[in-house]
C-alpha positions in Angstrom: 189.3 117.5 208.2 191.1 119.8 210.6 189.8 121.5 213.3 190.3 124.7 214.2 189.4 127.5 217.0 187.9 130.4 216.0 186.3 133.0 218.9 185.6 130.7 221.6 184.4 127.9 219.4 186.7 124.5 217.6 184.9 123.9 214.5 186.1 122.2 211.5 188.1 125.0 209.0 186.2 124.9 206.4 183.2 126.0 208.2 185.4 129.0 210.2 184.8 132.3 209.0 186.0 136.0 209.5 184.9 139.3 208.9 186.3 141.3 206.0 186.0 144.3 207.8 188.6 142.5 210.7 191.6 144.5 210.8 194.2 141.3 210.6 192.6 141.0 207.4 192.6 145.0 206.1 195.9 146.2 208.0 197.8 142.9 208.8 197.2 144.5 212.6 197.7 141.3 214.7 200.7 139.4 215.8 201.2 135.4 216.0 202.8 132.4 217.5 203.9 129.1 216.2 204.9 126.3 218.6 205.5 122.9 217.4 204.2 119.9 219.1 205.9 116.7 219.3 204.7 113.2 220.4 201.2 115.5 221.6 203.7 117.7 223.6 204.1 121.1 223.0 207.5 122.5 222.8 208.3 125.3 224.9 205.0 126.7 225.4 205.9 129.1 228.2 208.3 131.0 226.2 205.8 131.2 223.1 203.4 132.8 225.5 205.9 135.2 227.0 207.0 136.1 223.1 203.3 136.3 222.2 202.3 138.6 225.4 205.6 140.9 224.5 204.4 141.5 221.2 200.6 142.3 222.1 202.6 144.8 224.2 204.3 145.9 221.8 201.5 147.1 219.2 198.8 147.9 222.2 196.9 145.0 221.4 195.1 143.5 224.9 195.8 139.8 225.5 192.4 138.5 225.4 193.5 135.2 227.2 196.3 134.3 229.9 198.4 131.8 230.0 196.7 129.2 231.6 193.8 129.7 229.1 196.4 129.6 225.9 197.7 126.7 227.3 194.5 124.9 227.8 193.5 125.7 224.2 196.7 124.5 223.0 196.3 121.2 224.7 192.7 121.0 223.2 193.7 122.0 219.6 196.2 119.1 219.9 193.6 117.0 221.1 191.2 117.7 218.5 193.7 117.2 215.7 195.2 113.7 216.6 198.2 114.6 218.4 201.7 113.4 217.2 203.6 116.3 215.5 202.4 119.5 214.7 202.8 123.0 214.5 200.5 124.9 216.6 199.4 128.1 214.7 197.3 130.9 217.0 197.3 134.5 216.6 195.3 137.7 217.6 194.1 140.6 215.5 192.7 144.2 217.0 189.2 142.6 215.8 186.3 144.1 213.5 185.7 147.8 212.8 185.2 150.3 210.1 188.1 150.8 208.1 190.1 153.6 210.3 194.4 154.0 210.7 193.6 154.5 213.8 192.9 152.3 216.9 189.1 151.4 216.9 187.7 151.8 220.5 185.8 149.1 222.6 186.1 146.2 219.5 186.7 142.4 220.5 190.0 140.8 219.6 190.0 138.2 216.9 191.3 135.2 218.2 192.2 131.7 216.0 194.0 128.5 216.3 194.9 125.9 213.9 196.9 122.9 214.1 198.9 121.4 211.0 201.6 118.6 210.5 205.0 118.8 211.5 207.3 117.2 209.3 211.0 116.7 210.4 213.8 118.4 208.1 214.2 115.9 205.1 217.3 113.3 206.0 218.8 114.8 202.7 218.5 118.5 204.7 220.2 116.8 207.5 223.1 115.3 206.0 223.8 118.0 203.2 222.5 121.3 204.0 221.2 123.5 202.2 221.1 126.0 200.0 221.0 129.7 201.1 221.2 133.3 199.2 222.2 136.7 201.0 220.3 140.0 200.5 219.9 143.8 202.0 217.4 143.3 205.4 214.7 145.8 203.6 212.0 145.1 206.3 210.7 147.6 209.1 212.7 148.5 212.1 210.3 146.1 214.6 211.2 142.7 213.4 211.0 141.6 216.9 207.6 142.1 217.2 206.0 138.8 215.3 203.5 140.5 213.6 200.9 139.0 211.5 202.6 141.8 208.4 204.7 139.5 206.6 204.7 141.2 203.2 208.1 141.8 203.4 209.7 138.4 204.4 207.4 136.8 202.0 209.2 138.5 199.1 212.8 137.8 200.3 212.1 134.3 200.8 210.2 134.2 197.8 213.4 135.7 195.8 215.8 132.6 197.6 212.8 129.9 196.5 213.6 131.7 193.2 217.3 131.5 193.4 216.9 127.9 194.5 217.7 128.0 197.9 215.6 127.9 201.2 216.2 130.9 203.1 217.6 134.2 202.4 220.3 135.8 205.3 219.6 139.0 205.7 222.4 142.2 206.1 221.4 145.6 207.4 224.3 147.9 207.7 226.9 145.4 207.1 225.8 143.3 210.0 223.7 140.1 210.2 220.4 140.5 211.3 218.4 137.0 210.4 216.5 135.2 207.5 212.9 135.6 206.5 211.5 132.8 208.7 214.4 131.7 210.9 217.3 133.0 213.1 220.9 132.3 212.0 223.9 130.8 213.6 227.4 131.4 213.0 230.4 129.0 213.8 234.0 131.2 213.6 237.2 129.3 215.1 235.0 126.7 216.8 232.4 129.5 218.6 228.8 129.6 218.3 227.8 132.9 217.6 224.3 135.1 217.5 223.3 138.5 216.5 222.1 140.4 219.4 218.5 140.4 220.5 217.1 143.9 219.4 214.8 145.6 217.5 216.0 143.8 214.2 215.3 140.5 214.8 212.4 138.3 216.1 213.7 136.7 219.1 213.6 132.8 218.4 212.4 130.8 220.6 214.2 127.9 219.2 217.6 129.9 218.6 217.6 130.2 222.0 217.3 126.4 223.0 219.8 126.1 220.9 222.3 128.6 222.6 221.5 127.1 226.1 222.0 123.7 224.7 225.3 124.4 223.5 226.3 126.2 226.8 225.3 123.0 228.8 227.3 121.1 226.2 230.3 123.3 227.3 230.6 124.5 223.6 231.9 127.9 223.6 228.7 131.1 223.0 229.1 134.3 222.2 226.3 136.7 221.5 227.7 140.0 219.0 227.1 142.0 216.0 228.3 139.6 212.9 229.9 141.5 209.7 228.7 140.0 206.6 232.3 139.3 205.5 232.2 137.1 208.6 228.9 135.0 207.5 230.5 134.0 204.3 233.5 133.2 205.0 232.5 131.1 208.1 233.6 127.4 209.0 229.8 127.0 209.7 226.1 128.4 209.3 222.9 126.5 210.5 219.7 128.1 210.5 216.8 127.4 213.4 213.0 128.0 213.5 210.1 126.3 215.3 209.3 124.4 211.7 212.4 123.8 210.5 214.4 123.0 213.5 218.1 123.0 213.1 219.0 123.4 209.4 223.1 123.7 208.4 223.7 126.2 205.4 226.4 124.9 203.1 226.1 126.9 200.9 225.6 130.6 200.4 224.9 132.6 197.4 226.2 129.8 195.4 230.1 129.5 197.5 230.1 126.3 199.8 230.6 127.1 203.3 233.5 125.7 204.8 233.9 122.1 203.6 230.5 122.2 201.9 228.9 120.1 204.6 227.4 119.8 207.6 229.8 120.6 210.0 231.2 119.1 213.6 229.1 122.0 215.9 226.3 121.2 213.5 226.2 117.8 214.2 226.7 118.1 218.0 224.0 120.6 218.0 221.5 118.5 216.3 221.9 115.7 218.1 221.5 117.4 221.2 218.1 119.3 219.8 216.9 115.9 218.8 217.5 114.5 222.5 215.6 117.6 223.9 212.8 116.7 221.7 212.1 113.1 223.0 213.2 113.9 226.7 
């Protein structure tokens, strides 16, 4: 039975319960973090927090904790749950109220924690890739604020679960932007490259260890706008999210991606992410 943290209490889930009149649950009016755990240890924290306190900012939402309370929480949510690898879910909502558009004054925040399994990309994942699909970025203009309002990249990465494949890369304008739960990476002549951090895109905290492990590696970075025609006809893709670590795509909307493998930065990368992980 997992244990969760609801409101200043752990309790086992099945006992936690929320109001149907809390806005997260009538206006998806809440924003979220995931950080994965491994070996007990979470991954990153201090960036999550950052993200997480930049996108309270963002939608006017007051932090109800700071970041030596998250981090204590965190370390107790591990605690509770056995430690080893998980993925730390928390997020905040603007709390209970009558049903309003409108900010509700004086209400509490909503605040919950859960902690579930981590399973490692499957060795087939790793040495083959996967599967990918490209569609039109339909979603709001804020994608870098990591709201709890998902409706959106639910249904494109429903439509490449229907297609077969695992993630969807998303094109507004003619440019990459990122899939429906992860950043993508693009390999052209033997450079890394990443979409720029704006308003598009959530800024990943795991793209970015990525990036500044590659620069360390002396791999050659560049951070710019990426056509479409670029993506698919690139020597390599790889995708990156707290869950699903380091992911190459070798295939896209059916068309191999260069040799239809993993590819030599992929490999580098990955071994390098999985050396970060046990140091």
């Amino acid at each position: 039975m997992s244990i969760v943290y609801l409101n200043g209490a752990f309790l086992p889930a099945e006992e936690a319960k929320v109001s149907v009149l809390d806005r997260g649950f009538i206006f998806g009016d809440g924003v979220y973090e995931v950080v994965p755990c491994y070996q007990g240890k979470p991954l990153r924290l201090k960036e999550h927090l950052v993200r997480l306190q930049r996108s309270c900012d963002a939608i006017q939402l007051t932090n109800p904790y700071d970041a030596e309370k998250w981090t204590g929480l965190v370390e107790e949510i591990i605690a509770n749950n056995g430690g080893g690898n998980l993925a730390i879910y928390f997020q905040i909502t603007r709390g209970v109220a009558k049903r309003d558009h409108a900010f509700p004054q004086d209400t509490t925040p909503t605040v919950f924690m859960m902690a579930n399994p981590l399973p490692p990309p499957s060795q087939t994942q790793i040495d083959d890739g996967v599967a990918c699909i490209s569609m039109t970025d339909n979603r709001w203009l804020r994608c870098d604020i990591k709201s709890i309002s998902l409706l959106g990249n639910v249904l494109l990465r429903q439509a490449a679960m229907n297609a077969g494949g695992l993630e969807v890369a998303l094109f507004r304008d003619g440019f990459l932007t990122e899939g429906s739960a992860s950043n993508i990476l693009v390999v052209i002549n033997g450079k890394l490259l990443a979409p720029p951090k704006d308003n598009l895109m959530l800024h990943g905290i795991t793209m970015e260890l990525v990036l500044e492990l590659a620069a360390k590696q002396g791999l050659p970075v560049e951070v710019r706008k990426i056509s479409e025609a670029e993506v698919k006809s690139a020597e390599e893709l790889m995708l990156t999210s707290s869950g699903k670590e380091l992911v190459a795509i070798t295939q896209l909307d059916g068309k191999a991606i260069g040799a239809g493998k993993p590819g030599p930065v992929f490999r580098t990368l990955y071994k390098l992410y999985q050396d970060y992980k046990t140091r």
